[in-house]
TINUGU-937709 format. One record per residue (C-alpha): x, z, y; residue number from 1; residue in three letters. Coordinates in steps of 0.001 Angstrom, whole numbers, plus 524288, in hexadecimal, padded with zeros to 5 digits. Example, Ala and Ser with C-alpha at 12.3 -4.5 7.8 and 13.67 -1.06 7.14 Angstrom:
BEGIN
{x 8300C	z 81E78	y 7EE6C	n 1	res ALA}
{x 83566	z 81BE4	y 7FBDC	n 2	res SER}
//
This chain:
BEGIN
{x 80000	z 80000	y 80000	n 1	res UNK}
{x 804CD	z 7FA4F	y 80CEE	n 2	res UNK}
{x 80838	z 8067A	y 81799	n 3	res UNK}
{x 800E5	z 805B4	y 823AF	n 4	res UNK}
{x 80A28	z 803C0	y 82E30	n 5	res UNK}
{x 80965	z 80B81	y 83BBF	n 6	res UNK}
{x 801DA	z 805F6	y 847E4	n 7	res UNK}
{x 807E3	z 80A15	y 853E0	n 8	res UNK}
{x 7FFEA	z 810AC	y 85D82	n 9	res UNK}
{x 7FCAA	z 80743	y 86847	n 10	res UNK}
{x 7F949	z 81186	y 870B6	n 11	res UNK}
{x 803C7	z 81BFF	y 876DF	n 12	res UNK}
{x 80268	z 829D7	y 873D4	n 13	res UNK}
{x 7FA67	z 831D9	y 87E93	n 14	res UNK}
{x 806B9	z 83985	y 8844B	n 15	res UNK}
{x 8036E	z 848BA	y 88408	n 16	res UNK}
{x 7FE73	z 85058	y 89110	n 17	res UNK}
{x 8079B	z 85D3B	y 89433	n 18	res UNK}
{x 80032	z 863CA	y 89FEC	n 19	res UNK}
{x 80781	z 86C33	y 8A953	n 20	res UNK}
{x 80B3B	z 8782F	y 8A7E3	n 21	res UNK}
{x 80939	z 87C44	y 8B4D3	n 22	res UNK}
{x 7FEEA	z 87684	y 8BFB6	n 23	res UNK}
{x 8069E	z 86EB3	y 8C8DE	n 24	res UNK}
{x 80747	z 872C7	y 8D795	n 25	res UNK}
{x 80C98	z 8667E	y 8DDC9	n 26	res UNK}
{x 7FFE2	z 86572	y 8E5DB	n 27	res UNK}
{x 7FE42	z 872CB	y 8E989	n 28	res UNK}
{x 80BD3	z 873F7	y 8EE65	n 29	res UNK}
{x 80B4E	z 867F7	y 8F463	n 30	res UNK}
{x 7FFFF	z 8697E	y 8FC2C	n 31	res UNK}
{x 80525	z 8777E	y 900A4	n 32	res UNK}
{x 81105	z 87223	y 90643	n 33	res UNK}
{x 80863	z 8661C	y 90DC5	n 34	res UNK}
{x 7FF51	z 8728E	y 91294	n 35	res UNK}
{x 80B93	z 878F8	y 917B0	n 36	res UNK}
{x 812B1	z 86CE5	y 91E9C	n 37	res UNK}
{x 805A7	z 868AB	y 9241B	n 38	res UNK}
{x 80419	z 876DD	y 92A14	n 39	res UNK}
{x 811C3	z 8752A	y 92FE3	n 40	res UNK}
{x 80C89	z 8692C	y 936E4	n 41	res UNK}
{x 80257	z 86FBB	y 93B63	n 42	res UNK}
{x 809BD	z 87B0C	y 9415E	n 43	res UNK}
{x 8135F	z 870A7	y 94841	n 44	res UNK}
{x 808E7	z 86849	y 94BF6	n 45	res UNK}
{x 80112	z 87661	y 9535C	n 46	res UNK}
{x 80E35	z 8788D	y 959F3	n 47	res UNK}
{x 81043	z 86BCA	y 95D89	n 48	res UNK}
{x 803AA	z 86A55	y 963E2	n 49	res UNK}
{x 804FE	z 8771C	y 96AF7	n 50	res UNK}
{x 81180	z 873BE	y 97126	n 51	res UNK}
{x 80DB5	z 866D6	y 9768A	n 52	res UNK}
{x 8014A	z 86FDE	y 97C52	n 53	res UNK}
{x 80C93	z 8781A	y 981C3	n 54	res UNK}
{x 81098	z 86C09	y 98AFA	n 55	res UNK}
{x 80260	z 866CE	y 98C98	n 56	res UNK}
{x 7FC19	z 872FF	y 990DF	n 57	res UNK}
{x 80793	z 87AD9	y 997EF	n 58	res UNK}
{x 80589	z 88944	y 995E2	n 59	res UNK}
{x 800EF	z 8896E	y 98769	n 60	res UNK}
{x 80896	z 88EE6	y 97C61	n 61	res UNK}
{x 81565	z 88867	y 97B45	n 62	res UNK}
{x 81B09	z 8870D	y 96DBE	n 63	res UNK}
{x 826D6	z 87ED6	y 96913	n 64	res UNK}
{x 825FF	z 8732C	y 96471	n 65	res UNK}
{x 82655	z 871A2	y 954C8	n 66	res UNK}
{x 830B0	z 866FD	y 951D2	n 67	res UNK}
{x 829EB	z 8656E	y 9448D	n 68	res UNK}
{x 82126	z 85CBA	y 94B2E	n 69	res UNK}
{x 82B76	z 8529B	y 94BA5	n 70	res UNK}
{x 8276F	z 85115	y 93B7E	n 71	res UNK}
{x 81A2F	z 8483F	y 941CB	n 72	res UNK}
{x 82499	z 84097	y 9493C	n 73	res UNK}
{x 82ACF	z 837A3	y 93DE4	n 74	res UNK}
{x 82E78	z 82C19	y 94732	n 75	res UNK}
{x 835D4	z 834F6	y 94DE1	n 76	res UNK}
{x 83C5D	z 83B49	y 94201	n 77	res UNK}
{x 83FDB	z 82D7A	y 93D7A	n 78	res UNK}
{x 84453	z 82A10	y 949FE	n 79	res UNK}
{x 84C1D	z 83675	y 94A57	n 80	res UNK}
{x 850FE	z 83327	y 93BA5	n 81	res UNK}
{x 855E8	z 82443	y 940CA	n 82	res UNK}
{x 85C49	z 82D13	y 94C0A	n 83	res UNK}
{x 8636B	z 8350D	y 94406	n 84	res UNK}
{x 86799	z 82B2F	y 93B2E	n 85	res UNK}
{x 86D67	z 8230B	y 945BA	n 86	res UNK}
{x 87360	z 82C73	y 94C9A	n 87	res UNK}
{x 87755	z 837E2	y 94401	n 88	res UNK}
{x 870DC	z 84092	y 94EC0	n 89	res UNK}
{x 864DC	z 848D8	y 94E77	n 90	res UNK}
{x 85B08	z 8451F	y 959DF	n 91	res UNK}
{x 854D8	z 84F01	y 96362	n 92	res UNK}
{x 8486E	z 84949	y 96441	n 93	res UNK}
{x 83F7A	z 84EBC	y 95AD4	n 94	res UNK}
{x 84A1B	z 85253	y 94EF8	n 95	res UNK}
{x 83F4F	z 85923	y 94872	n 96	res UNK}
{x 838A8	z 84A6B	y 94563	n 97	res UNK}
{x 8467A	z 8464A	y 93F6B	n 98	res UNK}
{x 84799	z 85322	y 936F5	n 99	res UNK}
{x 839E0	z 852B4	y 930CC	n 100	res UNK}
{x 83B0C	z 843E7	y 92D4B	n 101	res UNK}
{x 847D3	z 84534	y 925E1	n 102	res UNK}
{x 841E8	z 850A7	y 91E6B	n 103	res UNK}
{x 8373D	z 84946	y 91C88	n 104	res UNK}
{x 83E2A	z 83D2B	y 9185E	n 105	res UNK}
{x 847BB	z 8458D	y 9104F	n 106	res UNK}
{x 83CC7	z 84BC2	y 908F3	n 107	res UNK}
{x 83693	z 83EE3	y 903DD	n 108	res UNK}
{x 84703	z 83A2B	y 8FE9A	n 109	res UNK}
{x 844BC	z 84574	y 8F6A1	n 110	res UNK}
{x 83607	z 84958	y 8F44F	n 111	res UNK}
{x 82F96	z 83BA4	y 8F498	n 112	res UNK}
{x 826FE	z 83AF0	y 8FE91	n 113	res UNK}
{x 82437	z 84877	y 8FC28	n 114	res UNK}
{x 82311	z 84A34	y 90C90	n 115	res UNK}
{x 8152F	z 84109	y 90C4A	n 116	res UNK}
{x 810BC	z 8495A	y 90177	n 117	res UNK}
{x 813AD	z 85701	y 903BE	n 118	res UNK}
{x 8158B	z 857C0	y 9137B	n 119	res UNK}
{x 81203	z 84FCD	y 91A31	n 120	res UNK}
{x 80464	z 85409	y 920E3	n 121	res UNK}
{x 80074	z 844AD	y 9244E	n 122	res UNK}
{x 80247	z 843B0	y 915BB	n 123	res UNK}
{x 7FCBD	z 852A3	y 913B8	n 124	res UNK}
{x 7EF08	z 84EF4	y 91C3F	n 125	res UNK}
{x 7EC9E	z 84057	y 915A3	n 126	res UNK}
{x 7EE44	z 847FD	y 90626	n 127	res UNK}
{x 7E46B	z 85026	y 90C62	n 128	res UNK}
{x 7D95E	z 844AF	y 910F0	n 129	res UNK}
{x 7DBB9	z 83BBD	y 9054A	n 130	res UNK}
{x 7D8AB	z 849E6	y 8FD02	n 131	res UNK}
{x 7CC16	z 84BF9	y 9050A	n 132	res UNK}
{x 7CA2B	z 83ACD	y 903B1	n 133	res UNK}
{x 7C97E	z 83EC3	y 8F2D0	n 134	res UNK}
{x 7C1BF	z 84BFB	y 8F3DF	n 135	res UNK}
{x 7B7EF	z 84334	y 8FDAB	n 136	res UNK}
{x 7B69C	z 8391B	y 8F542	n 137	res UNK}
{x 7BD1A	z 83BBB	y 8E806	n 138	res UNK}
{x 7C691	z 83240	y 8E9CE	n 139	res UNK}
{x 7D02F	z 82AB1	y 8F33F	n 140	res UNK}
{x 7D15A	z 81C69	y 8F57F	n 141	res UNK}
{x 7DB21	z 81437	y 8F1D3	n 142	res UNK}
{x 7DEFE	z 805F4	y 8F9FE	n 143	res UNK}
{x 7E128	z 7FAB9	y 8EE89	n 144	res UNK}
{x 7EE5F	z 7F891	y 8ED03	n 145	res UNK}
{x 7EDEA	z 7EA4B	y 8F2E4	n 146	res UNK}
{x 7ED32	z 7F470	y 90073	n 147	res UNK}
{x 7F21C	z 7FFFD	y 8FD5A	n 148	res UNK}
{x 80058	z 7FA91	y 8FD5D	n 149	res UNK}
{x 80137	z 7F31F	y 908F6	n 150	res UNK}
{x 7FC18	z 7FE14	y 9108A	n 151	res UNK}
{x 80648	z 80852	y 90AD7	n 152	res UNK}
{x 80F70	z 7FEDF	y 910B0	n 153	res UNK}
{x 80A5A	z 8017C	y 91E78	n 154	res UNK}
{x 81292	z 80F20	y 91DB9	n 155	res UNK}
{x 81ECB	z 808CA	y 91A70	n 156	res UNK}
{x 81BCC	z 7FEE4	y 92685	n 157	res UNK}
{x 81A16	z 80A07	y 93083	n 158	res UNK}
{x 823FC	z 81088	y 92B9C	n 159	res UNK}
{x 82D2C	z 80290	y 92CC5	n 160	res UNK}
{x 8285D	z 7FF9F	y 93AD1	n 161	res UNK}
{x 82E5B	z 80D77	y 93F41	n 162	res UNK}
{x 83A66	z 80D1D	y 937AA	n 163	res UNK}
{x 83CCB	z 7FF95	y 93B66	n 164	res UNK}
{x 8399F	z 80398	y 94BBA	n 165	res UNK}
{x 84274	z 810B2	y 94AAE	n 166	res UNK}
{x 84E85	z 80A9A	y 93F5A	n 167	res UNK}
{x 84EBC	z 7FFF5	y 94C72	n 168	res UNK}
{x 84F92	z 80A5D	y 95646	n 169	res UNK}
{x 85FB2	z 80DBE	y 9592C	n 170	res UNK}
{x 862FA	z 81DB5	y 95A8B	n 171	res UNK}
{x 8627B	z 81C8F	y 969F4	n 172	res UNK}
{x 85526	z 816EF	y 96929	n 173	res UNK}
{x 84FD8	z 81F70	y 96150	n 174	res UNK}
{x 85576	z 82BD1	y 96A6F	n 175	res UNK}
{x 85006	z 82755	y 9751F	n 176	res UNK}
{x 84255	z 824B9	y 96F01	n 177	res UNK}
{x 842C0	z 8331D	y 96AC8	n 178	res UNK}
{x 84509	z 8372B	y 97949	n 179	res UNK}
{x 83B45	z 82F81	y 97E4D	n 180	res UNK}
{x 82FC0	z 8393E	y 9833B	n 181	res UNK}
{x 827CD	z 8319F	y 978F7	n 182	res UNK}
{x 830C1	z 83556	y 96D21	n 183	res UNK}
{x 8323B	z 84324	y 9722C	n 184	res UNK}
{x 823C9	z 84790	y 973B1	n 185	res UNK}
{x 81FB5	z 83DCC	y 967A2	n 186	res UNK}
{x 81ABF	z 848E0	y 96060	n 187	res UNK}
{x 811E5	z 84CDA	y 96A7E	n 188	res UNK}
{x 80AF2	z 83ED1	y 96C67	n 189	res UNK}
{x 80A8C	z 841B2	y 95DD2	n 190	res UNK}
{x 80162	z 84CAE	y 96035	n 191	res UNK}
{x 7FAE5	z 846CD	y 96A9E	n 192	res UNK}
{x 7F628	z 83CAE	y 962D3	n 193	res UNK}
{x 7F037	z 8454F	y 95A61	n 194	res UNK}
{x 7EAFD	z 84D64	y 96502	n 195	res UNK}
{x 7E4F7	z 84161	y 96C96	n 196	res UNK}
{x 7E069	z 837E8	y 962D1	n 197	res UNK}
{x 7D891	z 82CCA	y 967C8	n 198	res UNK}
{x 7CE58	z 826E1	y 96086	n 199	res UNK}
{x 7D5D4	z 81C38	y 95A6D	n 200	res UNK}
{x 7DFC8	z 82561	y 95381	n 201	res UNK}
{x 7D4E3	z 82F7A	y 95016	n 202	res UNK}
{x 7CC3D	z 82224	y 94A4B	n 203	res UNK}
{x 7DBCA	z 81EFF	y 94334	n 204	res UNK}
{x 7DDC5	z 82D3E	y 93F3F	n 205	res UNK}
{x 7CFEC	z 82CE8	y 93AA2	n 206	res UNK}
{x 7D1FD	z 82010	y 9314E	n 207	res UNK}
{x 7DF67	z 82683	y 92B52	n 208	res UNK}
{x 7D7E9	z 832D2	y 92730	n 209	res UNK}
{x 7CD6B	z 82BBA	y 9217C	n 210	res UNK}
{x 7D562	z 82254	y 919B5	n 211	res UNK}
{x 7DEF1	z 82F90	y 914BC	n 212	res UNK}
{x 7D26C	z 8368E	y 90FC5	n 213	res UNK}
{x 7D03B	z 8289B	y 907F3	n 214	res UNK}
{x 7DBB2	z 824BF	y 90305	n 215	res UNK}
{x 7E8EF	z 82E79	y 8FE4A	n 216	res UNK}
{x 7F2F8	z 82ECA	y 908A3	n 217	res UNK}
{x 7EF62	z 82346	y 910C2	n 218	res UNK}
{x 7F633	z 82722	y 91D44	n 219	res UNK}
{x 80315	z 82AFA	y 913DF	n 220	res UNK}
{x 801A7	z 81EA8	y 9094C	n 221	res UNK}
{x 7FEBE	z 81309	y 913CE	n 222	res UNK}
{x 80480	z 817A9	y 92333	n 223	res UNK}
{x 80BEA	z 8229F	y 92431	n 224	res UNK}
{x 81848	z 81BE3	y 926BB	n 225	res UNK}
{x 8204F	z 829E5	y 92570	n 226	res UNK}
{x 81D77	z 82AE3	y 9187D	n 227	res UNK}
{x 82087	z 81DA2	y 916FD	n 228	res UNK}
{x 82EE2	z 821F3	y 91957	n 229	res UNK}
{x 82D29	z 82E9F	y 9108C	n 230	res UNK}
{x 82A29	z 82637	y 90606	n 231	res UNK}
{x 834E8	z 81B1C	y 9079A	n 232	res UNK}
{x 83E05	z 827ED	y 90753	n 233	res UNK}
{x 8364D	z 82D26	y 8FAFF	n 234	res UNK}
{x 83ACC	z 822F7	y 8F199	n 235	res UNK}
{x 848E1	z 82712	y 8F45C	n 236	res UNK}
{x 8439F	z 83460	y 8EE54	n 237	res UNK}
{x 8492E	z 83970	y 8E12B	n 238	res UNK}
{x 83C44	z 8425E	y 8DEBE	n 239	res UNK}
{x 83247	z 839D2	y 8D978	n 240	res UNK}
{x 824B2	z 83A51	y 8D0F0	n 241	res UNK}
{x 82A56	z 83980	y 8C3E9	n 242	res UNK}
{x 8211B	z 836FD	y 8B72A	n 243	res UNK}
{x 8266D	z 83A8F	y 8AABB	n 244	res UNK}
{x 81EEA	z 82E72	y 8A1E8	n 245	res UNK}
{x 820C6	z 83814	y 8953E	n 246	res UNK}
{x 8190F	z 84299	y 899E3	n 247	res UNK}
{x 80F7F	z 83BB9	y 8A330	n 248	res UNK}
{x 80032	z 839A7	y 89BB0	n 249	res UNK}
{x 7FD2C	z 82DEF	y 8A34F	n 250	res UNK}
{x 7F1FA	z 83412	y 8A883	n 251	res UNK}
{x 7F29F	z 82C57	y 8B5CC	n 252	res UNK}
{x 7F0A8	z 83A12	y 8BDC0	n 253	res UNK}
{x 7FD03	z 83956	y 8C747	n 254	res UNK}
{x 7FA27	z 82CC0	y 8CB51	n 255	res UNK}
{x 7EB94	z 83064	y 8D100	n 256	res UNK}
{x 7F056	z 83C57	y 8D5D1	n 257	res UNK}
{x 7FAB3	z 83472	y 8DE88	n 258	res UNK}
{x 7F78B	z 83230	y 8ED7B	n 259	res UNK}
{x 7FF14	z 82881	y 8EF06	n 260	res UNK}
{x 7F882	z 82269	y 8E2C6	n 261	res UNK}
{x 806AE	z 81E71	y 8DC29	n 262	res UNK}
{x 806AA	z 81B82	y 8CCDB	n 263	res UNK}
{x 80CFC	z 826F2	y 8C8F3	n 264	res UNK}
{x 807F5	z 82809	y 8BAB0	n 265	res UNK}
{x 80E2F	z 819AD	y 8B7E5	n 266	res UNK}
{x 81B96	z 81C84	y 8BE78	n 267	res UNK}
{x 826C5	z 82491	y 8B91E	n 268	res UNK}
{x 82B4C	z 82918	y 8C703	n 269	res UNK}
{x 824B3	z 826C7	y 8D5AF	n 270	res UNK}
{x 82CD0	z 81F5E	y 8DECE	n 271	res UNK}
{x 82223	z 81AF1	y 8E8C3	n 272	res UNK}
{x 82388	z 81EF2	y 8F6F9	n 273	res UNK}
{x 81637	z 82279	y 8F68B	n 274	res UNK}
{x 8184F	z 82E1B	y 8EEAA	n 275	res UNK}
{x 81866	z 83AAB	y 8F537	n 276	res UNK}
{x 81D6E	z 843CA	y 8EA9D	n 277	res UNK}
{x 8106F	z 84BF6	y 8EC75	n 278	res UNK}
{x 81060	z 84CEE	y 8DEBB	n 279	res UNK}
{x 80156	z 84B88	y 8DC2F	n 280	res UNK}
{x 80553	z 84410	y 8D035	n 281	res UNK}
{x 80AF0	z 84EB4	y 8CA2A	n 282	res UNK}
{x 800D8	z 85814	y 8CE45	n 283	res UNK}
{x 7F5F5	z 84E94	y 8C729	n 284	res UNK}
{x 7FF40	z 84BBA	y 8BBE8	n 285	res UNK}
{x 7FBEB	z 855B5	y 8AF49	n 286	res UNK}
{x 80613	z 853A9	y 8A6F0	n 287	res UNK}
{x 81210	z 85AC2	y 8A5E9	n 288	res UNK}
{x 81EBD	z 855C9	y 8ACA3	n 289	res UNK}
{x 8181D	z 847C6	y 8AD54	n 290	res UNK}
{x 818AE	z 84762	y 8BD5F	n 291	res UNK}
{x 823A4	z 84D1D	y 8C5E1	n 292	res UNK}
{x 828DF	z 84B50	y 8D222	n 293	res UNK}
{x 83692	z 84A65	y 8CCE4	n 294	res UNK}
{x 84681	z 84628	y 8CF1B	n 295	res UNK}
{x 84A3D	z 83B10	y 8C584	n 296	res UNK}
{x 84B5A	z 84163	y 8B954	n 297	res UNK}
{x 85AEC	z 84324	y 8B325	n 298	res UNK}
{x 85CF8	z 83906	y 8A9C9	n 299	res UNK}
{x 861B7	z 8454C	y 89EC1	n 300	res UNK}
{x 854D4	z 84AE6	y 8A196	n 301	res UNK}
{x 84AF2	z 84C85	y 894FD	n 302	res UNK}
{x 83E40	z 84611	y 895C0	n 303	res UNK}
{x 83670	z 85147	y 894D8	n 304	res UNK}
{x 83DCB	z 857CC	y 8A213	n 305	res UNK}
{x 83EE8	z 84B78	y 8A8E8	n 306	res UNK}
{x 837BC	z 84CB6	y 8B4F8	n 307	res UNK}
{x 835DA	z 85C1B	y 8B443	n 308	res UNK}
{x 8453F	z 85E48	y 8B6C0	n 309	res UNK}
{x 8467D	z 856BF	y 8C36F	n 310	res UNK}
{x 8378C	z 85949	y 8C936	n 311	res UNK}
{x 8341F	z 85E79	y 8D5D1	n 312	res UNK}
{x 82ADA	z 868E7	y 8D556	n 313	res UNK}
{x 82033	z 869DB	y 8E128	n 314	res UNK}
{x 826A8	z 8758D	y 8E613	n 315	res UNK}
{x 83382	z 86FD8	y 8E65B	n 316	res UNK}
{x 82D91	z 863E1	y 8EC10	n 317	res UNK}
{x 828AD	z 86DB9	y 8F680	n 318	res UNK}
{x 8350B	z 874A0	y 8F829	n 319	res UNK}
{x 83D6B	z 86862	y 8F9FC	n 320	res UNK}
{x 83394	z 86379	y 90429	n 321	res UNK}
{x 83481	z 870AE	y 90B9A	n 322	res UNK}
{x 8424A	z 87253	y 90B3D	n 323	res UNK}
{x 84552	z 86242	y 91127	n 324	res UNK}
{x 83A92	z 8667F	y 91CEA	n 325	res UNK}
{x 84028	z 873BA	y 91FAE	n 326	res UNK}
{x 84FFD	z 87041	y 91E04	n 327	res UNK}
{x 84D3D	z 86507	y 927AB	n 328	res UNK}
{x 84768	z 86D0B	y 931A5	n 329	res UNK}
{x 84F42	z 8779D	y 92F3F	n 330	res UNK}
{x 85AAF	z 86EEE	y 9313A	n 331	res UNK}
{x 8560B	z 86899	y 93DF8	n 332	res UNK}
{x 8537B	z 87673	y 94487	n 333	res UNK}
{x 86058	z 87A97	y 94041	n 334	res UNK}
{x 86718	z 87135	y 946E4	n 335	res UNK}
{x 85E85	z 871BE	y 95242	n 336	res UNK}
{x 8582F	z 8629E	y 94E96	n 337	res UNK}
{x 84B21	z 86744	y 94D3B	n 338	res UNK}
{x 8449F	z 869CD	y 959D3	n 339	res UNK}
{x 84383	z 85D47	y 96657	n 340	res UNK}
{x 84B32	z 86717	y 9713C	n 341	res UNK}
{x 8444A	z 85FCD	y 97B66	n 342	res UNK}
{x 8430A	z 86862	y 98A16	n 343	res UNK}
{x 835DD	z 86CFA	y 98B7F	n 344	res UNK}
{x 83476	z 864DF	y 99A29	n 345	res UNK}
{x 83445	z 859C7	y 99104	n 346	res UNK}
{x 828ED	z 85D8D	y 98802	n 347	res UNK}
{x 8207E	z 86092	y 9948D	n 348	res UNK}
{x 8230C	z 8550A	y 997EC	n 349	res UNK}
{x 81F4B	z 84D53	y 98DDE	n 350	res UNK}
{x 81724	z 854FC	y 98603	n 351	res UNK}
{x 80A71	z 85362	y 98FC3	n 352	res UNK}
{x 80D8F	z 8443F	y 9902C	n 353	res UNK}
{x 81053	z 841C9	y 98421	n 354	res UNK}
{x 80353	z 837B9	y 9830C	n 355	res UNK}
{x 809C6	z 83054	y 98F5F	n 356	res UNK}
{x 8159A	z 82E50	y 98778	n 357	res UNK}
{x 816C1	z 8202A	y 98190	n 358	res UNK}
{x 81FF8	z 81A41	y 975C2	n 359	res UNK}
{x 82C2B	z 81771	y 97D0C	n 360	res UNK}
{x 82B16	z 8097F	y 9760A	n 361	res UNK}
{x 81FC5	z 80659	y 97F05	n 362	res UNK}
//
């Protein structure tokens, strides 16, 4: 009698689920620090305001003025950053501007662009609408990809039309910009704008909130030309979203739990300069080890520790981001290149006029 031979099994065999150990806090820790940086704002921004009431109303409360607030400035801190370059020489002129966008620039070599994603309070407020857009209407919208990628390229087009106007700019223009009463009270037509909105920008302002609590992230993912530049910086990054293929279930999880809707359940790592390293992925991800945010992985290392030997935890994520912000601001007051030592006369000036005061350029 013949033996039957074996038929091999068309099909693969289902790989086996190991749940976590331990309920992951990526989110929670996350969310604390964007709490904590957007109450820092908030702080500078009250100061701010009450020391350009100082000059506008003569005889109120005088306070000093916050230098943070240079961190809403980021022409001026890549202006600053060209400056410095060019010249070896720190400039005068809001400093603070210079500082924050190094830090910031520094963080997203090494984090990704962990900045967008755990900082920044544009990025902080828009996570918030497009959350309220879902819990509204159980879901957010998504452009077709036939638009969706041409518009992500109008970021990268901003952000070329100012690199292109201040890389053609030599040192000694760009010194005498920053003195120009423009440059030096730019962060108070800043707040003036906000404080004086005509209907057109309230009708514009209006539009952009509307289309955040719709789609994820559309300031962030189509304009914001800053984090345009955070994310060209990103891919230089070592830290990536790493999937190990032996332990992940195939479940499809990460990738709907991603804002920035990459594929990350049919990629081994994420090199997109969309990602922010806000590790929602991993949060959604329910197997153990599948998803980290992780250094390339030694090539001696065993399979099973791969990506769990070189992974960044979300409180060391955290920790790195605090200690890049606070050594570069502790560095600049060291030295004395935090604060603009401008005389007061000057302020009182300008302060008052500072909606008189036109672009040098025209």
């Amino acid at each position: 009698m013949a033996t039957q031979s074996a038929v091999p099994n068309p099909l693969p065999a289902k790989k086996k689920l190991v749940r976590r150990t331990a309920p992951d806090r990526s989110q929670r820790i996350r969310h604390i620090l964007q709490a904590l940086f957007a109450a820092l704002n908030l702080g500078l921004g009250l100061q701010f305001f009450l020391w350009v009431r100082s000059f506008e109303h003569p005889g109120t409360m005088q306070v000093a003025r916050p230098a943070g607030v240079d961190g809403w400035l980021p022409i001026a801190g890549l202006m600053n950053f060209k400056y410095l370059l060019a010249t070896g020489r720190i400039p005068a002129i809001h400093p603070a501007a210079m500082f924050l966008f190094m830090a910031f620039l520094v963080m997203s070599l090494v984090l990704k662009k962990a900045f967008c994603g755990w900082l920044c309070p544009v990025g902080t407020f828009s996570e918030f609408l497009w959350k309220l857009g879902h819990n509204l209407f159980g879901r957010n919208f998504a452009l077709p990809r036939w638009l969706d990628l041409p518009l992500r390229g109008l970021k990268y087009l901003l952000l070329g039309f100012f690199l292109f106007i201040i890389g053609s700019m030599s040192a000694e223009a760009l010194d005498d910009f920053m003195h120009t009463p423009y440059a030096l009270v730019a962060d108070v037509k800043m707040l003036n704008f906000f404080r004086n909105m005509g209907l057109t920008a309230i009708l514009v302002l209006g539009v952009l909130v509307l289309l955040s609590v719709l789609i994820q992230n559309f300031w962030c993912r189509y304009l914001c030309p800053y984090g345009a530049l955070m994310g060209l910086a990103s891919l230089a990054s070592p830290f990536k979203i790493r999937r190990d293929q032996e332990a992940c279930i195939d479940c499809g999880k990460c990738a709907r739990a991603c804002p920035s809707q990459l594929a990350v359940d049919q990629l081994v790592q994420i090199r997109s300069a969309e990602c922010t390293a806000c590790m929602a992925c991993v949060a959604a991800c329910s197997s153990q080890n599948a998803l980290q945010l992780a250094l390339p992985p030694w090539r001696d290392t065993p399979l099973a520790m791969r990506w769990t030997r070189h992974s960044a935890s979300p409180l060391v994520v955290a920790a790195l981001l605090a200690c890049i912000f606070f050594g570069a601001t502790v560095y600049a007051c060291a030295t004395g290149h935090w604060q603009t030592n401008l005389p007061r006369a000057v302020y009182v000036d300008l302060v008052p006029a500072a909606n008189q005061l036109s672009h040098p350029g025209y």
